[in-house]
C-alpha positions as CSV (number, residue, x, y, z in Angstrom):
1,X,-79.9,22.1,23.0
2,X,-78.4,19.6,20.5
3,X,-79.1,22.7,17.6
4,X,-77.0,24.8,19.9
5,X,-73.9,22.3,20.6
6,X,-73.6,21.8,16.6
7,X,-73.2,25.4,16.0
8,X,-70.6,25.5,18.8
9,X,-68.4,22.8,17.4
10,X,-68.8,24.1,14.1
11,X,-67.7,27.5,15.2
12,X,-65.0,25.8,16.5
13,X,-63.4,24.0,13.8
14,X,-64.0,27.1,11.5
15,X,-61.9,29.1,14.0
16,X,-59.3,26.0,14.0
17,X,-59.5,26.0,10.4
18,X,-58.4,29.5,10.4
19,X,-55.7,28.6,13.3
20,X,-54.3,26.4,11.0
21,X,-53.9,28.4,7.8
22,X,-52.4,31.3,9.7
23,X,-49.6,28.8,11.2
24,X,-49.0,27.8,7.6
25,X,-48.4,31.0,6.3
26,X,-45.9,31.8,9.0
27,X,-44.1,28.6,8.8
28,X,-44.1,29.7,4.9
29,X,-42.8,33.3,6.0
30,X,-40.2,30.8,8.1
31,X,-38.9,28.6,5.1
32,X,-38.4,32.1,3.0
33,X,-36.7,34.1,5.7
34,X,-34.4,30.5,6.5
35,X,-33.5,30.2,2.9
36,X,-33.0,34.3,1.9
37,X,-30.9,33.9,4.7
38,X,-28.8,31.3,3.7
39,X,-29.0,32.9,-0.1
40,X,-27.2,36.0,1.7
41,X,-24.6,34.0,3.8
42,X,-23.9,32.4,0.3
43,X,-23.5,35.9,-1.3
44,X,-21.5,36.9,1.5
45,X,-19.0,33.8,1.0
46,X,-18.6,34.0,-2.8
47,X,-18.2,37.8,-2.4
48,X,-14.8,37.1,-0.3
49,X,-14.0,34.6,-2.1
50,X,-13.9,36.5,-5.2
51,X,-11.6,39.4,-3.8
52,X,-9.6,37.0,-2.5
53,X,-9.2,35.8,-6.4
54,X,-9.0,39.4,-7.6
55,X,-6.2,39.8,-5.3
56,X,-3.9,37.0,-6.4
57,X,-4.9,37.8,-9.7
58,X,-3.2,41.2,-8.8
59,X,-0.4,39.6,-7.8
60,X,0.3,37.3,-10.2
61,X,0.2,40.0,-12.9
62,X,2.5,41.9,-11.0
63,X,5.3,38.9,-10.8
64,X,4.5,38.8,-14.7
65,X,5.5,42.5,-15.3
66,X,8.6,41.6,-13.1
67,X,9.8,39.0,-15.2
68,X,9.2,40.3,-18.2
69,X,11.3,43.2,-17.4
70,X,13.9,41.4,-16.5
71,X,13.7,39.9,-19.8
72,X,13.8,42.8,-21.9
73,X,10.2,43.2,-22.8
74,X,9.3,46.6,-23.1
75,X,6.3,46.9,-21.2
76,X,3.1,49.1,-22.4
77,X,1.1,50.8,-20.1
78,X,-2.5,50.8,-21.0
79,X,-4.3,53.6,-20.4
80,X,-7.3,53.8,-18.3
81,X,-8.1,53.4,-14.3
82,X,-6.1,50.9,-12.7
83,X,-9.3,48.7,-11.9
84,X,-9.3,44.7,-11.7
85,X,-9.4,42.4,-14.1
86,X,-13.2,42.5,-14.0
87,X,-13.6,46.5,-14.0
88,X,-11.1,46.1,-17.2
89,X,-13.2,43.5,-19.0
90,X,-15.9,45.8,-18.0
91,X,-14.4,48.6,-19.7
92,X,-13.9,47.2,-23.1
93,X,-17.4,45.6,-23.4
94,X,-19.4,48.8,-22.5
95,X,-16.6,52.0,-23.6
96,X,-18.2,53.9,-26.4
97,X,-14.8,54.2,-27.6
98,X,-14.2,53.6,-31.3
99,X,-12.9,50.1,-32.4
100,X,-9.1,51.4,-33.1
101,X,-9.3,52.5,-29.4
102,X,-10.4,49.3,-27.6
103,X,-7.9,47.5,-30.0
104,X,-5.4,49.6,-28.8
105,X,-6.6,49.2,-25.4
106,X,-6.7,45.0,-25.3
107,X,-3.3,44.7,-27.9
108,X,-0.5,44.5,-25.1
109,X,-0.7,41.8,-23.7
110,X,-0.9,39.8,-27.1
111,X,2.0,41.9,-28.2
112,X,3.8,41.3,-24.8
113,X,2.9,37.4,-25.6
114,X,4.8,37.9,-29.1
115,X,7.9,39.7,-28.3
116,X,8.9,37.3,-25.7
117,X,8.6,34.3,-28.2
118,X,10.5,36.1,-30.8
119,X,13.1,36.6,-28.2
120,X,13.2,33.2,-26.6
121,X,13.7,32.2,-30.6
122,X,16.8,34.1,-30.9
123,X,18.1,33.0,-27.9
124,X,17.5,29.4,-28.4
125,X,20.4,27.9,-30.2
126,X,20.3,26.1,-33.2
127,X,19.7,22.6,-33.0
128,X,22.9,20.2,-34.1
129,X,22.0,18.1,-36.6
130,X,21.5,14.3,-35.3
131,X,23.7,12.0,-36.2
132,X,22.5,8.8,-37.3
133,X,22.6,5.8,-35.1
134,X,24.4,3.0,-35.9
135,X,22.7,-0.1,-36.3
136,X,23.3,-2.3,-33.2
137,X,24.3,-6.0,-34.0
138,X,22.1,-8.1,-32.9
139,X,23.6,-10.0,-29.7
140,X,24.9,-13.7,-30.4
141,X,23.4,-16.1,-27.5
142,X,25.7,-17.2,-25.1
143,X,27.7,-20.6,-26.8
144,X,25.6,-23.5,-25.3
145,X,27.3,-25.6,-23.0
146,X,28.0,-29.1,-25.3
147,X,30.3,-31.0,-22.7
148,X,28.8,-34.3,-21.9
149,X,27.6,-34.6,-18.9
150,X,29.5,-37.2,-17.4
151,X,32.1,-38.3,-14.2
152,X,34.5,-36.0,-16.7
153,X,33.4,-33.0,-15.5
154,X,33.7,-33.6,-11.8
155,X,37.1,-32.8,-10.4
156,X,38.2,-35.5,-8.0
157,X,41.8,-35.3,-5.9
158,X,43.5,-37.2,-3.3
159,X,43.8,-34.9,-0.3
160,X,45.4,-35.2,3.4
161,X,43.3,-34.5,6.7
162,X,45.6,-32.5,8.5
163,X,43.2,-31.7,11.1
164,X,40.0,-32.6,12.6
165,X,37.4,-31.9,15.0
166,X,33.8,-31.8,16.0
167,X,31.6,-29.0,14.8
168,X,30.6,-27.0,18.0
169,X,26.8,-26.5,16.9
170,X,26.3,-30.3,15.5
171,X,26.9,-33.6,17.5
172,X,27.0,-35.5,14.1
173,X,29.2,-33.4,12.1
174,X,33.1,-32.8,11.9
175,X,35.6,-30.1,10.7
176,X,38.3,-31.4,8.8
177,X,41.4,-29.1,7.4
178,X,42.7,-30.5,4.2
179,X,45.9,-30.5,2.3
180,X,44.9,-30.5,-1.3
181,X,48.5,-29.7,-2.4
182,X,46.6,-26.1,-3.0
183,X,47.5,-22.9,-2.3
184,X,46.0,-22.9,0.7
185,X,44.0,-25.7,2.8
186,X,40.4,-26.2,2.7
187,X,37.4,-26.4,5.0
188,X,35.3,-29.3,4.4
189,X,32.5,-30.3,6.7
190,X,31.3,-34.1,7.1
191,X,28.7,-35.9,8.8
192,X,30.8,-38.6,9.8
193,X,30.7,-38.6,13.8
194,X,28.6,-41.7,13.8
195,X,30.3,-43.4,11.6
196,X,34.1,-43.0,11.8
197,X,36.0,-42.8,15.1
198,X,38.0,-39.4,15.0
199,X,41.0,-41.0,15.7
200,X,40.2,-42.6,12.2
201,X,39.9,-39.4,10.5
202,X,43.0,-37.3,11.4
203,X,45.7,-37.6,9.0
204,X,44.6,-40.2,6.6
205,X,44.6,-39.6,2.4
206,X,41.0,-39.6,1.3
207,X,39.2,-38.7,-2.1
208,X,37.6,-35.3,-2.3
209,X,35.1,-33.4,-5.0
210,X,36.6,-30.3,-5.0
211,X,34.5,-28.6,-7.4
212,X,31.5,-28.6,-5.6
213,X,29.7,-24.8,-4.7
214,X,30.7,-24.0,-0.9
215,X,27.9,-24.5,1.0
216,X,27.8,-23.4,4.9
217,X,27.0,-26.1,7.1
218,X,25.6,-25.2,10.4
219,X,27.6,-21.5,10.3
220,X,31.0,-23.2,8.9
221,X,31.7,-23.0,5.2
222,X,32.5,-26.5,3.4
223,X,34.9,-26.2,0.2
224,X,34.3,-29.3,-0.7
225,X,33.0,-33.2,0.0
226,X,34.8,-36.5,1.3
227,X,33.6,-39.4,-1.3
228,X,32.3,-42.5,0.6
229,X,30.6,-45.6,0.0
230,X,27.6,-45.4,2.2
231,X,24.3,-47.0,3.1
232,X,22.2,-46.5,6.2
233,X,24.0,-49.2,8.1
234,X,27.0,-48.4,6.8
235,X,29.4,-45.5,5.6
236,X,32.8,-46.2,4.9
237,X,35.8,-44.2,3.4
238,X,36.9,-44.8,0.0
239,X,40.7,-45.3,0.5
240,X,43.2,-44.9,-2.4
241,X,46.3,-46.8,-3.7
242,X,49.6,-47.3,-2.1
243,X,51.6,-44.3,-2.9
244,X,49.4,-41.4,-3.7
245,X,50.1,-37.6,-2.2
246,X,47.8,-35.2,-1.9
247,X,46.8,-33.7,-5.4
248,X,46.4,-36.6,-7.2
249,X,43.7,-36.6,-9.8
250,X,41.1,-39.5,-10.1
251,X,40.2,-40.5,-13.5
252,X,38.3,-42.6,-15.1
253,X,39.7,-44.2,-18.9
254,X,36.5,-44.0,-20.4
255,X,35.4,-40.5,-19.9
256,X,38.6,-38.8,-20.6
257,X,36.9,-34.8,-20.1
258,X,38.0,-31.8,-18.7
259,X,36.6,-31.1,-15.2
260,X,34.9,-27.5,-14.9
261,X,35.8,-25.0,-12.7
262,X,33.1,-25.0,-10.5
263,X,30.1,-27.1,-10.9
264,X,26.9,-25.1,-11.7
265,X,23.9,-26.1,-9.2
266,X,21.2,-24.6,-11.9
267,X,22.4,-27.6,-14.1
268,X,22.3,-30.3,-11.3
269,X,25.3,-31.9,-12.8
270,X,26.2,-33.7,-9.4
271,X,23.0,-34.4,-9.4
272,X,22.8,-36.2,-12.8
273,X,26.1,-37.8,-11.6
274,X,25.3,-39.7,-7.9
275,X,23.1,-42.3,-9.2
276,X,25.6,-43.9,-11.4
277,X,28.8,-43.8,-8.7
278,X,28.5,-46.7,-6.4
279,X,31.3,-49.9,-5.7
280,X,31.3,-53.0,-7.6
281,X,31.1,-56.1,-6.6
282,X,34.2,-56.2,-5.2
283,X,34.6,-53.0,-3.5
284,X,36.3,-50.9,-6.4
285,X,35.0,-47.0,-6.5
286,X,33.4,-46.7,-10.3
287,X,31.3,-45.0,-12.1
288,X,29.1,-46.4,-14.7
289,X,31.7,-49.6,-13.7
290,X,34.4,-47.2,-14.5
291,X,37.2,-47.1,-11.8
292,X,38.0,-44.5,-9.7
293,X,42.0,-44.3,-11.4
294,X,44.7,-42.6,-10.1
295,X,47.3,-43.0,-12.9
296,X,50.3,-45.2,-12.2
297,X,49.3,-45.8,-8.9
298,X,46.2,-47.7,-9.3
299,X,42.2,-47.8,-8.7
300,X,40.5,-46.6,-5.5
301,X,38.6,-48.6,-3.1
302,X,36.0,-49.4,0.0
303,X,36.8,-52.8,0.7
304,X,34.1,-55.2,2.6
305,X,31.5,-52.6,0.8
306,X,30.3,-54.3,-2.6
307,X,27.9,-52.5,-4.8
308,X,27.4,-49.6,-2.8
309,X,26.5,-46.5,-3.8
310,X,29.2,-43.4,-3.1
311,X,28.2,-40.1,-2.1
């Protein structure tokens, strides 16, 4: 019984065995028919691709013939069936014609190539001879600015407020119109609410730097600055002489300079300048203990304010 159950299984696996090895071979038979298939979906693509290219080839040669005709080139026809570019290739590799023929077969286009470079040539004008350029001087840097930098260079003038008022978008500020015997008036915007009653301000002769860059304050545009002796418990205006007008110079007898124009703010020349103008110790306006001068008229002025600084 056992003999007869071994030589059933082993019947068995041969038979399986044989299962197996036929399922191989088909899946083989598969895999070949998959990938031939493919191989011939491939073909197909380049195929189409390639007329595709044979076409614009076509085309492209046909535009050439155009233009070169409207050129002048005299175009030579080449003798043989009108086929593509491959079926001409094709042609000249595997004709039994004699060597003279295929050159005379392939020349053209090489000769079509020459004629219209010999004719672009004598079209093309002759070229001028070029001048030669002058030498460029070599630039001279801009003349350095020598002026000291002292009270000399700041422009300082009696002027008149003719009007006054608070600036609408700051409680601490106000908007003074100013005679400066100019032109016109100027604009110049101070932070003085807190520390001089308006009443105070309208029409009285103050000292002004006037050649200060305009600056907007809060939207308004400020020509220039009102010079006060200040300190944080105390800011008073620097009054001047008995008799001055509006456009009277300050000056100072020991820096006897020309002011500039307009002060540059890349050189922080008002900068360099603040430290070093404060009252003395009795109230006169100096710098570097130089007095604020208006000439014939006499110095300038913050009385019950010794030593302190102006700005």
């Amino acid at each position: 019984m056992a003999s007869l159950m071994r030589n059933s299984l082993k019947d068995r696996a041969v038979k399986a065995e044989h299962m197996l090895n036929a399922l191989r071979t088909y899946l083989t038979q598969l895999q070949e028919a998959a990938a031939k298939k493919a191989c011939e979906k491939e073909v197909k693509a380049l195929a189409g691709e390639n007329e595709k290219l044979k076409k614009r080839v076509e085309v492209l040669c046909k535009k050439l013939s155009e233009v070169e005709e409207a050129t002048g080139v005299t175009q030579v026809k080449v003798t043989g069936p009108p086929a593509s570019v491959n079926s001409q290739v094709g042609s000249v590799q595997t004709s039994a014609q004699p060597k003279e023929a295929v050159a005379a077969t392939v020349q053209p286009k090489t000769t079509v190539k020459t004629t219209v470079q010999s004719e672009s040539a004598e079209v093309k004008q002759p070229t001028k001879e070029k001048k030669p350029k002058a030498k460029k001087e070599p630039k001279t840097p801009a003349a350095a600015d020598t002026s000291p930098v002292d009270v000399s260079r700041l422009s300082l003038k009696v002027g008149k407020i003719v009007d006054v008022k608070k600036h609408p978008d700051a409680d601490s500020l106000y908007v003074e119109t100013v005679d400066l015997a100019e032109a016109a008036t100027r604009t110049i915007v101070s932070g003085l609410v807190k520390h001089v009653p308006i009443e105070e301000m309208h029409g009285r002769l103050a000292i002004f730097a006037c050649n200060l860059k305009p600056a907007k304050m809060r939207g308004i545009l400020s020509e220039g600055m009102i010079m006060c002796a200040s300190t944080p418990e105390l800011v008073k205006v620097i009054d001047v002489p008995a008799g001055s007008v509006p456009g009277d110079i300050i000056t100072f007898s020991d820096y006897p300079g020309e002011a500039d124009k307009q002060l540059n703010p890349k050189k922080k020349i008002w900068e360099a300048l603040v430290p070093d103008l404060k009252t003395n110790g009795e109230g006169v306006a100096t710098y570097k203990g130089s007095p604020f001068t208006i000439a014939g008229k006499g110095v300038c002025s913050a009385p019950g304010c010794p030593n302190f600084p102006i700005k």
